[in-house]
VEXFITI-428165 format. One line per field, with one value per residue: residue number from 1; residue in one letter; chain; x negated, y negated, z of N, C-alpha, C, O in turn. Coordinates in steps of 0.02 Angstrom, whole numbers, plus 32768, in hexadecimal, padded with zeros to 4 digits. Layout:
N
rotor <- NUM, ...
setor <- a, ...
marfi <- A, ...
npx <- X, ...
npy <- Y, ...
npz <- Z, ...
capx <- X, ...
capy <- Y, ...
capz <- Z, ...
cpx <- X, ...
cpy <- Y, ...
cpz <- Z, ...
opx <- X, ...
opy <- Y, ...
opz <- Z, ...
This chain:
109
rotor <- 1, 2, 3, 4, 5, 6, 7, 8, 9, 10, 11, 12, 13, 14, 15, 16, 17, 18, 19, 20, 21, 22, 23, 24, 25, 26, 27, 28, 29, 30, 31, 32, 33, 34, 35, 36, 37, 38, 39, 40, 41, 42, 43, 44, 45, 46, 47, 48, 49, 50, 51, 52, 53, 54, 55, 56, 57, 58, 59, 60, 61, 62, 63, 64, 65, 66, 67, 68, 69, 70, 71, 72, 73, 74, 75, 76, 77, 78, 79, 80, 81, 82, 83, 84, 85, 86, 87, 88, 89, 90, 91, 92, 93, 94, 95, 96, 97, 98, 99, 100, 101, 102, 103, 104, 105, 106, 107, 108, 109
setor <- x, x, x, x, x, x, x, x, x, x, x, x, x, x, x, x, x, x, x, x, x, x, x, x, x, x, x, x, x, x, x, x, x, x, x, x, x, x, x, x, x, x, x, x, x, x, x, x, x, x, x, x, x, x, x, x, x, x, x, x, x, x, x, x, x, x, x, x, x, x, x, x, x, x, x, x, x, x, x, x, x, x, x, x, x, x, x, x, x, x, x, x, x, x, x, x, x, x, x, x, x, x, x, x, x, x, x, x, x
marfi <- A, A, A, A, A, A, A, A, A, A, A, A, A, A, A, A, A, A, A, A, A, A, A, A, A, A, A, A, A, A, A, A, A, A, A, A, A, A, A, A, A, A, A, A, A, A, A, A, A, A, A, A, A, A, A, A, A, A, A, A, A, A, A, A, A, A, A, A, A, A, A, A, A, A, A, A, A, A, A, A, A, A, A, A, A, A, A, A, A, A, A, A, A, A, A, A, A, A, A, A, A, A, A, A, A, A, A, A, A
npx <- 4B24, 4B06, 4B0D, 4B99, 4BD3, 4BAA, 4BE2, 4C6A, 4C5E, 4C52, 4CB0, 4D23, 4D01, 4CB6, 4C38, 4BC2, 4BAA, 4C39, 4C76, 4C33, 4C70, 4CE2, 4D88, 4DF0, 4E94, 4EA4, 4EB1, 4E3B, 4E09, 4DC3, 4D63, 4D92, 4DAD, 4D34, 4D04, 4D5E, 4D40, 4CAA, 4CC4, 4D1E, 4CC3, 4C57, 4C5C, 4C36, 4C19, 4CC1, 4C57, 4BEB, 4C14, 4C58, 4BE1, 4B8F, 4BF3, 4BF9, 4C52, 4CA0, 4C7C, 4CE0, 4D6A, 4D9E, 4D6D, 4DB2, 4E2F, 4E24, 4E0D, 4E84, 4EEB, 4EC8, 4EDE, 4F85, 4F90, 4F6E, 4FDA, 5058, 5018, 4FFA, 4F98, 4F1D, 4F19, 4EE8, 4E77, 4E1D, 4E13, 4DD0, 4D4A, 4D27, 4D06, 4CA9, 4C3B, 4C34, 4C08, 4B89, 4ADC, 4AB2, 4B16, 4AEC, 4A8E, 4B08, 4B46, 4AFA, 4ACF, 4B49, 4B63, 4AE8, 4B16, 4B86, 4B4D, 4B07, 4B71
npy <- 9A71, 9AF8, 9B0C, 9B03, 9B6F, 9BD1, 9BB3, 9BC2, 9C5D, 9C8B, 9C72, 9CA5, 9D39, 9D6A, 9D7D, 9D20, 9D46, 9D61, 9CF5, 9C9C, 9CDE, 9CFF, 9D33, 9D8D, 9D88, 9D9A, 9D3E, 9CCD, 9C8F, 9C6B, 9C38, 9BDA, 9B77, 9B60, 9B1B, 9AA4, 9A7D, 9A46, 99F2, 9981, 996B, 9950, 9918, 995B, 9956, 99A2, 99DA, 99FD, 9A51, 9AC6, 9AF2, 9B2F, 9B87, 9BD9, 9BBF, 9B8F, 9B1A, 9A8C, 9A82, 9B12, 9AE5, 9A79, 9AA2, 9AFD, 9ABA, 9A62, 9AD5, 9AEB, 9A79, 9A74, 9AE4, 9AC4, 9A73, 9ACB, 9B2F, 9B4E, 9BA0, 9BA3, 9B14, 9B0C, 9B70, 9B1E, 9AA5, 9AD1, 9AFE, 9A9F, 9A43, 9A94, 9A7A, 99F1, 99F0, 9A24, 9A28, 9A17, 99AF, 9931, 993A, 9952, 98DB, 9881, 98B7, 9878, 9800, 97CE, 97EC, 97A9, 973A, 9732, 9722
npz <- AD0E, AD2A, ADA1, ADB4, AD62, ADBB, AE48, AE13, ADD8, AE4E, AEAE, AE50, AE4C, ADF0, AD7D, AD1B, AC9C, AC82, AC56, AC03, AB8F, AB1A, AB2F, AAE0, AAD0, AB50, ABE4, AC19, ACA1, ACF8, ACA2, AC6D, ACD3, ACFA, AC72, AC8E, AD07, ACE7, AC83, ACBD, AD31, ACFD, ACAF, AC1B, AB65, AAEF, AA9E, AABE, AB46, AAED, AABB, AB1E, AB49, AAED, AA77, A9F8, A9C5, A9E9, A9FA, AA43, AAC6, AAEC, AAEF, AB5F, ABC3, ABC3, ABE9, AC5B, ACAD, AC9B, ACCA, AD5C, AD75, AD86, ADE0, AE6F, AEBD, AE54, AE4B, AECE, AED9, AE7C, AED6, AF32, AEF5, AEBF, AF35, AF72, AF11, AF24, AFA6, AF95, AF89, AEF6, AEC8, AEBE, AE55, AE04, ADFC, ADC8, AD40, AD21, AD27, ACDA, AC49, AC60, AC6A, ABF3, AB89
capx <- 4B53, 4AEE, 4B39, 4BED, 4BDF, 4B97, 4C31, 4CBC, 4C57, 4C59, 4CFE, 4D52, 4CDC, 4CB3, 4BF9, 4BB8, 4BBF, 4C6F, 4C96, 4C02, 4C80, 4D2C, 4D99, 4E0E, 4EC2, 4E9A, 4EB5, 4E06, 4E30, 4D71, 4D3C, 4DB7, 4D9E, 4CDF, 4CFF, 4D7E, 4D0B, 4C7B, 4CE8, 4D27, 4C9F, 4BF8, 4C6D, 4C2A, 4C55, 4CC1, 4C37, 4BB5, 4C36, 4C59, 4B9D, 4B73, 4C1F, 4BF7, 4C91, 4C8D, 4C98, 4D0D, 4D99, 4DAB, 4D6A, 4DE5, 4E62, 4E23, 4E13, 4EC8, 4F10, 4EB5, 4F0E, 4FBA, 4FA7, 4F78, 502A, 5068, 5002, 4FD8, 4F59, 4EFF, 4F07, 4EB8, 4E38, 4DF6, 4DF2, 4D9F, 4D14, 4D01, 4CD4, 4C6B, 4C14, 4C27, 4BD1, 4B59, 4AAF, 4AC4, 4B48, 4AB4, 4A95, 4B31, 4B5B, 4AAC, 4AD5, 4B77, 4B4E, 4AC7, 4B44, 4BAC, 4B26, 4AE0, 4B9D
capy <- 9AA0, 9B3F, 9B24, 9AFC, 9BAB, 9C09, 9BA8, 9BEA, 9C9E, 9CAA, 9C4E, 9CE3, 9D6D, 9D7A, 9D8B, 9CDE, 9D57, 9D62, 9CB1, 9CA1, 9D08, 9CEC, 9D73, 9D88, 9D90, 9D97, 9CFC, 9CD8, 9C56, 9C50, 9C23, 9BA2, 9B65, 9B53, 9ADC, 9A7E, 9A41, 9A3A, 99BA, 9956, 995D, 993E, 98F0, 997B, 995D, 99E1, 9A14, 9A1E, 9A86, 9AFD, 9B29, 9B40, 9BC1, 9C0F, 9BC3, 9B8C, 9AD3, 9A51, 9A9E, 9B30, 9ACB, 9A3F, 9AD8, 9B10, 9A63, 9A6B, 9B04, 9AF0, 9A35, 9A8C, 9B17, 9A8D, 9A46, 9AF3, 9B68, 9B33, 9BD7, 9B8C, 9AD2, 9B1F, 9B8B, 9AF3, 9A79, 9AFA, 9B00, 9A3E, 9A48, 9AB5, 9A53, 99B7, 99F3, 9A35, 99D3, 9A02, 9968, 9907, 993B, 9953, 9897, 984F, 98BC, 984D, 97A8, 97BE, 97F7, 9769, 96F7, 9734, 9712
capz <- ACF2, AD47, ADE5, AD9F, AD58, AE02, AE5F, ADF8, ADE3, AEA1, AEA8, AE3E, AE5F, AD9F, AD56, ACEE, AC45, AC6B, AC66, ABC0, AB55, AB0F, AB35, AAB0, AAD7, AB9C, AC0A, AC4C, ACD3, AD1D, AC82, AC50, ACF9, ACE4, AC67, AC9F, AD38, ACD2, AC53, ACF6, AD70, ACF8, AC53, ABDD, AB33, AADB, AA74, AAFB, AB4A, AAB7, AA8E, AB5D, AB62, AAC7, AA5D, A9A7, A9B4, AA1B, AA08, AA7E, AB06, AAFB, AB04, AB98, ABE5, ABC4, ABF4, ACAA, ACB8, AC91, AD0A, AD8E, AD82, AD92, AE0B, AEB6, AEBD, AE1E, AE8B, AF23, AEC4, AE57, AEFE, AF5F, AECC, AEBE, AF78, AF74, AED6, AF2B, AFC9, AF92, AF79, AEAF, AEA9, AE99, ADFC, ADC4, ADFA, ADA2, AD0D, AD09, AD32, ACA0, AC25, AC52, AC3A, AB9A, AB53
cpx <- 4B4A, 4B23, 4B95, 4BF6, 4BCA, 4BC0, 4C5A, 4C97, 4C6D, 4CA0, 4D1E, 4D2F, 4CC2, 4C48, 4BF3, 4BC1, 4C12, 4C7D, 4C6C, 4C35, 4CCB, 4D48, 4DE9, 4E5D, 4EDE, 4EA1, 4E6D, 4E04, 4DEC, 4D5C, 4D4E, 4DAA, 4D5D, 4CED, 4D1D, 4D4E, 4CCD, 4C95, 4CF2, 4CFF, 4C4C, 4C27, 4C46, 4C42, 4C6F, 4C9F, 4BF1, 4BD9, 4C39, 4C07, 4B7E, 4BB0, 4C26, 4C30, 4C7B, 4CB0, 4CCD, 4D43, 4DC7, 4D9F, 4D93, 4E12, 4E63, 4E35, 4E6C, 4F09, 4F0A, 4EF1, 4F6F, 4FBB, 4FB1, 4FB1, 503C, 5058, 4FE1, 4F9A, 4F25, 4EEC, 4ED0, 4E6C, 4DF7, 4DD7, 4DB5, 4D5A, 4D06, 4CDC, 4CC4, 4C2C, 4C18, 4BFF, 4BA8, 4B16, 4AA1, 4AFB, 4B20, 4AA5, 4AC2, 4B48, 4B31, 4AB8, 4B0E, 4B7A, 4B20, 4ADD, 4B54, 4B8C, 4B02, 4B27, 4BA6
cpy <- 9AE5, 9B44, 9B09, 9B46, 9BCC, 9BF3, 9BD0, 9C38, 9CA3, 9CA3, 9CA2, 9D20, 9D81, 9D6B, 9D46, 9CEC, 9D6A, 9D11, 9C85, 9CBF, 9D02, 9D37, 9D63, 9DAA, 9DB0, 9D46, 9CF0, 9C94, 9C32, 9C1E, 9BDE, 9B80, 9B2E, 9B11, 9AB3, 9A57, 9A34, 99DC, 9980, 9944, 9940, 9927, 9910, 9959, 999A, 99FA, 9A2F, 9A5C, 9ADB, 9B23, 9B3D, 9B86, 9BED, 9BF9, 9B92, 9B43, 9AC4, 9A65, 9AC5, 9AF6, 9A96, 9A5E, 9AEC, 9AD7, 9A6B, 9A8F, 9AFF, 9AAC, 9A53, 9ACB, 9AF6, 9A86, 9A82, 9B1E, 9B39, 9B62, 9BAD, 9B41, 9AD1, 9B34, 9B43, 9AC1, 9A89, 9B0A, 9AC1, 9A29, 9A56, 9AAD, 9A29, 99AB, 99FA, 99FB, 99F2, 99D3, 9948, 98F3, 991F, 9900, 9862, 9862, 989B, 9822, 9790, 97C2, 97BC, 9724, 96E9, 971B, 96CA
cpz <- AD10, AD6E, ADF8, AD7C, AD8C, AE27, AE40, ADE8, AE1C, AEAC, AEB1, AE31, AE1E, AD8D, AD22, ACAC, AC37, AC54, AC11, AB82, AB5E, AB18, AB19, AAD1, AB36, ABA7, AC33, AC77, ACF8, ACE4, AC63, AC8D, ACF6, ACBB, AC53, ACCD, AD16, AC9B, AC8A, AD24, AD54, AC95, AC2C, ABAE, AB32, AABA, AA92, AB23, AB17, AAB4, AACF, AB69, AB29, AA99, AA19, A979, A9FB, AA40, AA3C, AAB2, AB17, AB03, AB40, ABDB, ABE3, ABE5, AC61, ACAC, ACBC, ACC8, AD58, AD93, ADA0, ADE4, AE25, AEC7, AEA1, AE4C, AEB5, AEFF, AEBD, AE80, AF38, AF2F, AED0, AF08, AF7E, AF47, AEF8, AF78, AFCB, AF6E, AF23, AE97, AEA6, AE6C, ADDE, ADC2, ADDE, AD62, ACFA, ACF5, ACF5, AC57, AC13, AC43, ABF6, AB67, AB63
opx <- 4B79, 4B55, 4BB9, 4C31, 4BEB, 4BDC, 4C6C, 4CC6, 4CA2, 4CC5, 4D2A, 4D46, 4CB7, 4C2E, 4C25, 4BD6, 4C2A, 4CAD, 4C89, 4C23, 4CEB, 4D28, 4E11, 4E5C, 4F10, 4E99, 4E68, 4DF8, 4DE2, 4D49, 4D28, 4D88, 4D58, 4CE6, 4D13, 4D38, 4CB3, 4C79, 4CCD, 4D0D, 4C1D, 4C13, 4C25, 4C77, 4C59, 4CAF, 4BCE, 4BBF, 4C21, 4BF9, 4B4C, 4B9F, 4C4C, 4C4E, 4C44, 4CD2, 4CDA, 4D50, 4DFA, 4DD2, 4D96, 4E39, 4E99, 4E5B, 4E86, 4F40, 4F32, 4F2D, 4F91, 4FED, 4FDD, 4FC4, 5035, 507F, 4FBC, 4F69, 4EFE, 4EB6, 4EA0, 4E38, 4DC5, 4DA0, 4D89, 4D30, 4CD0, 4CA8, 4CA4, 4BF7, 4BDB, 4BE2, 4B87, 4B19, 4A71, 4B0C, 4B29, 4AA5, 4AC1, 4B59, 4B3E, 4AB2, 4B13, 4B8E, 4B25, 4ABE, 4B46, 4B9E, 4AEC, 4B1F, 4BCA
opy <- 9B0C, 9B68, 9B02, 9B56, 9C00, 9C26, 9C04, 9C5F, 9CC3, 9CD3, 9CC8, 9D3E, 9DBE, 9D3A, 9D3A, 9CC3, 9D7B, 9D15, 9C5A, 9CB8, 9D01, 9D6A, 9D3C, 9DE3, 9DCD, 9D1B, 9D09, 9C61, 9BF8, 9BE5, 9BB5, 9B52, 9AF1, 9AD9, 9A96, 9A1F, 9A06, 99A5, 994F, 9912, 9929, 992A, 98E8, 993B, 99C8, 9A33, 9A60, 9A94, 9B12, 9B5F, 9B60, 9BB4, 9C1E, 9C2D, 9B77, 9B35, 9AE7, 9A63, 9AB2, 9ADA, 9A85, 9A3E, 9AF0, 9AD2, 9A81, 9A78, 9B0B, 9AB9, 9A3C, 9AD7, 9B00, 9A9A, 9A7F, 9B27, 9B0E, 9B46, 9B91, 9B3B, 9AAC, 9B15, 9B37, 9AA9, 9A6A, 9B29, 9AB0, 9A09, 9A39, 9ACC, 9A25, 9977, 99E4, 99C6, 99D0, 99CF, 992D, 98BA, 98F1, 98E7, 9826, 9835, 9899, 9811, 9759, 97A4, 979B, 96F2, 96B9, 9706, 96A7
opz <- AD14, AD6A, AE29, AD7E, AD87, AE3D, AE5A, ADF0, AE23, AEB4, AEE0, AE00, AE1D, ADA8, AD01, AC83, AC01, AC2D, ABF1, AB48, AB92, AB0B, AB32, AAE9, AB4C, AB7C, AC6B, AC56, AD0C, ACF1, AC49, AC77, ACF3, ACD5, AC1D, ACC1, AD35, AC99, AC84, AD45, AD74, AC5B, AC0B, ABB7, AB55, AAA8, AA85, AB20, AB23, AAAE, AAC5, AB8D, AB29, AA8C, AA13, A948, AA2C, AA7C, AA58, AAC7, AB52, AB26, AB5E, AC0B, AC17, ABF6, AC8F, ACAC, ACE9, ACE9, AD81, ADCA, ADDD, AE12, AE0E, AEE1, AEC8, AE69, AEBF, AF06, AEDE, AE72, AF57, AF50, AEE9, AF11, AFAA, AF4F, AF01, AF89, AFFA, AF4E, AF0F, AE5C, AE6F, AE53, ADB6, AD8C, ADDC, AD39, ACBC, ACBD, ACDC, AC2B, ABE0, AC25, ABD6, AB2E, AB3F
């Protein structure tokens, strides 16, 4: 999850305590980001989610999860950004992890 938040900091030039904190009636796009690939790329739950982004239960984060998926359709920017982060997560030798912390997931269910 570290280095799914130091991708999308660098990504969108933003600080990790931005992306830690809801920002109330702002669009924070890093942060919804964050864990969108964190949900898709290492199957978070939403409530592992929520208590790693600071949010108050399931909820938000299945929102966010959401809102990213819906901009996808939309914005080709948003597209590019998110594939240009997964490659740069999936080159890097932390896919290791994140593909062991999967695989064990999926075998504990």
């Amino acid at each position: 999850m570290e280095k799914i938040k130091k991708e999308v900091c660098q990504a969108y030039g933003v600080e990790e305590k931005d992306i830690l904190t809801a920002q109330r009636g702002r669009i924070n796009e890093p942060r919804n980001v964050a864990i969108y690939l964190c949900r898709t790329l290492r199957h978070d739950t939403l409530m592992e989610l929520g208590r790693e982004f600071g949010m108050t239960g399931y909820s938000p984060a299945g929102s966010a999860v959401e809102r990213v998926k819906k901009r996808l359709v939309k914005n080709k920017k948003v597209q590019k950004k998110i594939e240009i982060i997964k490659k740069s997560l999936l080159s890097s030798t932390a896919t290791r992890t994140l593909r062991e912390t999967s695989r064990a997931r999926e075998q504990a269910n």
